[in-house]
Every structure is written in structure tokens, then in C-alpha cells.
C-alpha positions as a LaTeX table, in Angstrom:
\begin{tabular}{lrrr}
\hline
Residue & $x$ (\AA) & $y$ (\AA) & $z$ (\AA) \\
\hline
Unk1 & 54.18 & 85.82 & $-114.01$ \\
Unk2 & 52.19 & 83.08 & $-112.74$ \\
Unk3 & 53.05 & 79.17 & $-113.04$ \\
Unk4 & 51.19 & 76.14 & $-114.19$ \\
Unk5 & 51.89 & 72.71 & $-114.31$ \\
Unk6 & 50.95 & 70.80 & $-117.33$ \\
Unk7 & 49.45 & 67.43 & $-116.60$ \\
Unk8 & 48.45 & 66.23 & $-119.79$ \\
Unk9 & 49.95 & 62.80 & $-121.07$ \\
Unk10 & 51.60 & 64.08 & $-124.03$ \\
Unk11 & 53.52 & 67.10 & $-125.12$ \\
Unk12 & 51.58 & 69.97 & $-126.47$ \\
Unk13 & 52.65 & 72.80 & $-128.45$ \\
Unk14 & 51.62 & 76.29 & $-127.14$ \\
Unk15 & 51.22 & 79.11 & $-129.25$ \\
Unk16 & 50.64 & 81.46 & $-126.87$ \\
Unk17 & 54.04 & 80.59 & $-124.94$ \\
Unk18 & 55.84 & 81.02 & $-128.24$ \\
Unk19 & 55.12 & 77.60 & $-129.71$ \\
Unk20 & 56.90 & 75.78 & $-127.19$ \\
Unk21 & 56.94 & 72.13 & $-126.45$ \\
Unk22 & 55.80 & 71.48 & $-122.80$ \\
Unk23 & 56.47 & 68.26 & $-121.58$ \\
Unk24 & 53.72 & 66.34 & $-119.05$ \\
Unk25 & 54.74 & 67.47 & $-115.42$ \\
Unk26 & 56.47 & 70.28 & $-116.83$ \\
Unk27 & 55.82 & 73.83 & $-115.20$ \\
Unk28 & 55.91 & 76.91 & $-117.33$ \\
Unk29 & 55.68 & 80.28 & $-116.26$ \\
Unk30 & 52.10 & 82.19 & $-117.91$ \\
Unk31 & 51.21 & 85.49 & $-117.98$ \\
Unk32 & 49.19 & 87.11 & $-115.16$ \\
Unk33 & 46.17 & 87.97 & $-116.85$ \\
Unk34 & 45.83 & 84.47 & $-118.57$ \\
Unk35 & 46.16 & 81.84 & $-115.47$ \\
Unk36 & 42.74 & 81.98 & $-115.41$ \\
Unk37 & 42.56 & 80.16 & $-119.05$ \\
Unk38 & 44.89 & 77.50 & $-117.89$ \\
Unk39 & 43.76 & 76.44 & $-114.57$ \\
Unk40 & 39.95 & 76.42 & $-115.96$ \\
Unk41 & 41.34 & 73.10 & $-117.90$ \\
Unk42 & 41.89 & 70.62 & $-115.02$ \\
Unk43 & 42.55 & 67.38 & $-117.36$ \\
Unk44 & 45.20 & 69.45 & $-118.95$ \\
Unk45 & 46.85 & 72.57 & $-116.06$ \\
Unk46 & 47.16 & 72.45 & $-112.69$ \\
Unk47 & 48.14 & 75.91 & $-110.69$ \\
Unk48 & 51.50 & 76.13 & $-108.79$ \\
Unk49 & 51.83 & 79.16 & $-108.73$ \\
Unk50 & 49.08 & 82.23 & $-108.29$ \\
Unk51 & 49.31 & 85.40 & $-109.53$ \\
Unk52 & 50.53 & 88.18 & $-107.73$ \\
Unk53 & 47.93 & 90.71 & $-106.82$ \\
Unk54 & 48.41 & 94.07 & $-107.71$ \\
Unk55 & 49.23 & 96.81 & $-105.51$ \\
Unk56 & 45.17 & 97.77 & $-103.98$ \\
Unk57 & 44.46 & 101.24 & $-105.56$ \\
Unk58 & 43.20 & 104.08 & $-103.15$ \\
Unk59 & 40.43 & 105.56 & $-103.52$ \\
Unk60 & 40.07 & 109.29 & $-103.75$ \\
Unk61 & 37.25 & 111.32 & $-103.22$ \\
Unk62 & 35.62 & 113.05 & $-105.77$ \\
Unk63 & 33.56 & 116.41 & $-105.32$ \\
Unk64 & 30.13 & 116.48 & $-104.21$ \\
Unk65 & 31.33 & 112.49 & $-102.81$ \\
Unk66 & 29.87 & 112.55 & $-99.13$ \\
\hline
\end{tabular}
């Protein structure tokens, strides 16, 4: 899980995080795949914490691959 800091000036509800109450300054934890959506809204999330890459796949060859 990734973590943002919300820097708004007032509490928000967030459905996504289960209709929580986040406080300004507060830091929640967000899921991977949507840290993107948060830190894209600078008056509201900051990042403080990335995501974690995922393990880099190998690649295999496939026949007739030169």
C-alpha cells in the first residue's frame, strides 16, 4: 500500500477508503494501483509514500524469437 498525505483544509469523507473521515495533515495508507489518482490532486494529496514496484518479470523467449 502506498501513503498520501491529505492537505486539504477541511475533513473529507472518502468513499473509496471506506467512507472515512481524514483529517488535514492526516496520512492514510491507498491502494497501489490508485496513488496515481491522489497525488494528481496537489491542492488536496501530497505523496509520502510511493508504491512499491513489483517484482520486474523475465522475459522468455518465444519460438521463431531471434
Amino acid at each position: 500500500m502506498a501513503k498520501v498525505r491529505f492537505v486539504g483544509p477541511e475533513p473529507v469523507i472518502v468513499p473509496e477508503l471506506g467512507g472515512r473521515t481524514v483529517q488535514p495533515d492526516e496520512v492514510v495508507e491507498v491502494p497501489d494501483h490508485r496513488y496515481d489518482a491522489y497525488v494528481c490532486q496537489p491542492p488536496n494529496w501530497e505523496g509520502v509514500e510511493e508504491p512499491k514496484e513489483s517484482a520486474p518479470k523475465k522475459a522468455t523467449a518465444r519460438k521463431g524469437d531471434v
